[in-house]
C-alpha positions in Angstrom: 90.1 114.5 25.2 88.8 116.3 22.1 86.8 119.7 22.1 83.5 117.9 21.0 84.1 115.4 23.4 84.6 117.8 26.6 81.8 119.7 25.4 79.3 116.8 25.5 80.2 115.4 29.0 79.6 119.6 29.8 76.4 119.7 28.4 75.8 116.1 30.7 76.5 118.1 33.6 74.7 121.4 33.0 71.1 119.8 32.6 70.9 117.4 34.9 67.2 116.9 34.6 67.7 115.6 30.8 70.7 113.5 32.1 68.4 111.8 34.4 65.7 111.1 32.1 68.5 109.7 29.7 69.5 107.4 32.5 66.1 106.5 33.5 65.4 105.6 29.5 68.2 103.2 30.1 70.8 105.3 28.0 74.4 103.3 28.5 76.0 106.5 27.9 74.4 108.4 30.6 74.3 106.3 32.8 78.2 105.8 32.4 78.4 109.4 32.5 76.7 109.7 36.0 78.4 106.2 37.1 81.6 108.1 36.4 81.3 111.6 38.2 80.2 109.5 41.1 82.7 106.8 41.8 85.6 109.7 41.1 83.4 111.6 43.3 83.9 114.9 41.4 82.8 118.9 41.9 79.6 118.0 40.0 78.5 114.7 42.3 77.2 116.2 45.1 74.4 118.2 42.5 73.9 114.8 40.6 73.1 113.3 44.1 70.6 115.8 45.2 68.9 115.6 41.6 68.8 111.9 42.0 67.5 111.7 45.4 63.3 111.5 44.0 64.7 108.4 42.0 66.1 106.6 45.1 65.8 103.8 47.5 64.0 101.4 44.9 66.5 98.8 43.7 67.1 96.1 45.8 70.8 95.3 46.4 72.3 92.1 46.6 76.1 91.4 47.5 78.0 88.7 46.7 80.9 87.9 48.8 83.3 85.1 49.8 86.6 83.5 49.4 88.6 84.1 46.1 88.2 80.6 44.4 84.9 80.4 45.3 83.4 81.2 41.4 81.6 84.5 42.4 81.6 86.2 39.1 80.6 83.2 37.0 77.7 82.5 39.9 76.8 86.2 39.2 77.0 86.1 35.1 74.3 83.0 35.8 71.7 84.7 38.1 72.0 87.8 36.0 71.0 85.5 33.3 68.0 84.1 35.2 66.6 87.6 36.6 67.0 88.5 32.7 64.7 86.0 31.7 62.2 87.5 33.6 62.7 91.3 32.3 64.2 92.3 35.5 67.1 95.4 34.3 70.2 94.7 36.6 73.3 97.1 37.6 76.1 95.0 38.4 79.4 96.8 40.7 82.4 94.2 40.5 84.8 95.6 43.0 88.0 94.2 41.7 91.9 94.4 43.1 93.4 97.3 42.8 96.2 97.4 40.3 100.0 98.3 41.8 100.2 100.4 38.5 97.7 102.4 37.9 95.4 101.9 41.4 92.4 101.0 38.7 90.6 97.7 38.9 92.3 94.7 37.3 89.2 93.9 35.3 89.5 90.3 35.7 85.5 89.8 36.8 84.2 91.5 33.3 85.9 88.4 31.5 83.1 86.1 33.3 80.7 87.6 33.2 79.7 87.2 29.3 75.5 87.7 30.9 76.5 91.6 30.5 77.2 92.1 26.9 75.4 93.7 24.3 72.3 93.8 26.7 71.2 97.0 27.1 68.8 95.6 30.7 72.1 95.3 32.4 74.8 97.9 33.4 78.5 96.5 34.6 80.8 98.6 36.2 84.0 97.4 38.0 86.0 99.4 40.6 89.0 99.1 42.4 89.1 98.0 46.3 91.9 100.3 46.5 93.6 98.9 49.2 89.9 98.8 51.8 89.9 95.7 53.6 86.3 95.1 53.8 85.5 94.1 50.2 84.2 97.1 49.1 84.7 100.6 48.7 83.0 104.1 49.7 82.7 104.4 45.9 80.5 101.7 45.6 77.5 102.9 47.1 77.7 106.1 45.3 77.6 104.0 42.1 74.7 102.1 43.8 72.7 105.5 43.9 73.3 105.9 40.1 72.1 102.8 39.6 69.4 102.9 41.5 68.7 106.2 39.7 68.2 104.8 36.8 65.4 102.3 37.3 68.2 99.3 37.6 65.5 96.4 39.3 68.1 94.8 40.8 72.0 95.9 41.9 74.4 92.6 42.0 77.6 94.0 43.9 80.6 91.3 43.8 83.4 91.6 46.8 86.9 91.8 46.1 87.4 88.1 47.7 89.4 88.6 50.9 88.2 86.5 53.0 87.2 87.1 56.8 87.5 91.0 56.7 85.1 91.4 54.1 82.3 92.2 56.0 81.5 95.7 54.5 79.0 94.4 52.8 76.7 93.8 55.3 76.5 97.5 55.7 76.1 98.0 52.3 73.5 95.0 50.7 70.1 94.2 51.5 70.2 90.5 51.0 74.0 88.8 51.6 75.2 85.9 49.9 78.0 83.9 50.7 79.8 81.7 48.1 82.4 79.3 48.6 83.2 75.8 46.7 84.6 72.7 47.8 88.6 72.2 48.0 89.3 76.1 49.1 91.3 74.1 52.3 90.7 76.5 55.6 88.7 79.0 54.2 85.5 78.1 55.9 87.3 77.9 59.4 88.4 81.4 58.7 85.0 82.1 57.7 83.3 81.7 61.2 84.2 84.5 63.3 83.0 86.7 60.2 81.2 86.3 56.7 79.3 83.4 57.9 77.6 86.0 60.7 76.5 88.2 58.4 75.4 85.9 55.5 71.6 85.5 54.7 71.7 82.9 51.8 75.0 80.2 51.7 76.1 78.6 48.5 78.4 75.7 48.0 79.6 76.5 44.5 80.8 74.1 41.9 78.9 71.6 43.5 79.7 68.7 40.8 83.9 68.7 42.3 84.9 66.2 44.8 83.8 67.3 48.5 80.9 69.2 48.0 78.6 67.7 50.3 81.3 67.1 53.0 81.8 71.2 52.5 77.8 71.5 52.9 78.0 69.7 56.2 80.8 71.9 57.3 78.5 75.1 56.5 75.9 73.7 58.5 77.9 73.0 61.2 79.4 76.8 61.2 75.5 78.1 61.1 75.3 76.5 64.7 77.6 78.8 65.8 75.7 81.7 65.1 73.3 83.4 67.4 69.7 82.1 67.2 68.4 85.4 66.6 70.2 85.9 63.8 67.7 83.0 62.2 67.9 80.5 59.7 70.1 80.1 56.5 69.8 78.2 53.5 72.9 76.1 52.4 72.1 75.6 48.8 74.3 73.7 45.9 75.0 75.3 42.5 77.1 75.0 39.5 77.1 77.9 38.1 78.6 76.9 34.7 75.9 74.7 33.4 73.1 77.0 35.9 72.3 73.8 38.2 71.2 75.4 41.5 70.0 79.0 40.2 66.4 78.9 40.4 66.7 77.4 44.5 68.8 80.6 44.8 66.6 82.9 43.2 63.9 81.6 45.4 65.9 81.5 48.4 67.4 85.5 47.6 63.5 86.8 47.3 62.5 84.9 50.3 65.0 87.1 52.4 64.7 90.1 50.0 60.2 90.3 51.2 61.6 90.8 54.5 64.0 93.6 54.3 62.6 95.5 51.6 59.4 96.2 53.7 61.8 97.7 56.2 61.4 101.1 53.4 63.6 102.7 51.7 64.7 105.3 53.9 65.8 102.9 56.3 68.1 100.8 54.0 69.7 103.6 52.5 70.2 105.2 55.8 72.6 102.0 56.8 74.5 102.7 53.8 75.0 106.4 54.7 76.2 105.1 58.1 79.0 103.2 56.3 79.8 106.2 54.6 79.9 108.2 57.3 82.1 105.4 59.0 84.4 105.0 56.4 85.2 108.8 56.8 85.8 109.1 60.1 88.2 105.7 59.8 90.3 107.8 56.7 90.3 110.8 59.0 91.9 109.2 62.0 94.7 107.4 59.9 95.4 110.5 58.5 95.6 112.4 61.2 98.2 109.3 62.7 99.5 109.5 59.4 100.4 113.2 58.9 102.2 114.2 61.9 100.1 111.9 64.4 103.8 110.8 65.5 104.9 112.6 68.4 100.9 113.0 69.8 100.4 109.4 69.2 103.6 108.2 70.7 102.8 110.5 73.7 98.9 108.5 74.1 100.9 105.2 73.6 103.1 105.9 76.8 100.4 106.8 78.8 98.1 103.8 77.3 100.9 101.4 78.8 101.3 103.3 82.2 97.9 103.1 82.8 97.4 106.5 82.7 94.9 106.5 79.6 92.4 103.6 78.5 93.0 103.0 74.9 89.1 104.1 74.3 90.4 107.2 76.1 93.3 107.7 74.1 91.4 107.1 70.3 89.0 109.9 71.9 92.0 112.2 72.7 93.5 111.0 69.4 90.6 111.9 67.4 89.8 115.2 68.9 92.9 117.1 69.1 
């Protein structure tokens, strides 16, 4: 990094106020800047948090999750297009593989999604799962709080694509949509003990293939296994290439998105917080088990199978020694 380079990302850092106004003017620059000291999560976050926190808790988030396949970042690039068209300024977090290499993201959704270039309304940023099994990443709602921060309308967040286990973002978004496309085999099977619970909006992507409506059917039939309180889903049909389908999504994602923005902002952004706090605890233990949890944890086990200890007993024990 060159001198006049590190002294520009300092003088970011030391006014913090004039970095937020830069974000909030829709800067690219600053808002990378902040986007950056958050997802790294470095000695200067937790101040750019705590100035941020007056600007919070007025996007609304939207996740997009599903099986890999399914056409999630092209669906995405399209409804960013849409809410565009409208005026509405959009931050996009594509939570990509991690690579073996380098542990960064692989990149691969920032080749679809074409809706993101040279448009200064919308603000991509992808991040790497880094090996978390739920789709996302604690990084990502730190990101979402930049965003957020500055003025983004709406905040798209696409899943890595895992399958079942990628229920983080039910924690995470307010409104949940779940994408899949006809031909992906078992993958709705696999679905039904998890994604399906938690989605609010289902779409059947790349609708015009072979087997669409027999995969529509299938959806419906999976929605009967939910509980009734959970209420009722929309299984909609979209191509997201030629934008067939968008507008019925749109509709169907503000339907949902009345409902839980008048639960407040405090509210939402206290269930992210919980997955924060969550995560953390969940790192902490497998550290702990990690870093010379072997003798202690091979102890608990012994006693687990002798009866001795339940295994919620045990995790206690584990936990707090």
């Amino acid at each position: 990094m060159t001198r006049a380079k590190s002294s520009l990302l300092a003088e970011d850092l030391s006014n913090l106020d004039a970095l937020l106004a830069r974000m909030r003017a829709g800067e690219r620059r600053a808002i990378s800047r902040a986007v950056t000291e958050l997802e790294r999560l470095s000695a200067s976050a937790p101040r750019l948090l705590r100035a941020m926190e007056p600007y919070l808790g007025n996007a609304l988030v939207l996740g997009f999750t599903g099986p890999p396949g399914a056409g999630k970042s092209t669906l995405v690039n399209a409804y960013t297009r849409h809410l565009r068209q409208a005026g509405t300024t959009i931050g996009i977090i594509a939570v990509d593989p991690s690579s073996p290499v380098s542990g960064g993201a692989i990149l691969g959704d920032r080749i679809r999604m074409t809706a993101t270039l040279d448009d200064d309304g919308v603000f991509m940023r992808s991040l790497a799962s880094r090996g978390h099994l739920g789709g996302l990443c604690p990084a990502a709602v730190r990101v979402i709080d930049a965003l957020d921060a500055a003025g983004k309308d709406v905040i798209l967040i696409e899943t890595v694509g895992t399958g079942q286990s990628e229920i983080d973002v039910a924690e995470v978004a307010d409104v949940r949509v779940l994408v899949t496309a006809p031909g992906l085999g078992d993958d709705i099977q696999a679905m039904k003990a998890g994604l399906i619970e938690i989605a609010d909006v289902m779409v059947v992507n790349k609708a015009d293939r072979e087997g669409a409506a027999r995969t529509v059917q299938q959806l419906k039939g999976a929605l009967a296994l939910r509980p009734r309180e959970l209420g009722e889903v929309p299984v909609l049909e979209t191509i997201a290439t030629t934008g067939a389908g968008i507008d019925e999504l749109a509709a169907a994602v503000d339907e949902v998105a009345r409902r839980r923005l008048a639960e407040g902002p405090r509210q939402r952004r206290r269930r992210r917080a919980r997955y924060l706090i969550a995560r953390a605890a969940a790192e902490r233990i497998a550290r702990r088990v990690k870093d010379g949890g072997g003798a202690v944890l091979d102890q608990l086990a012994d006693d687990v199978l002798s009866g001795r200890l339940a295994p919620e007993a045990a995790a206690e024990r584990l936990f707090s020694a």
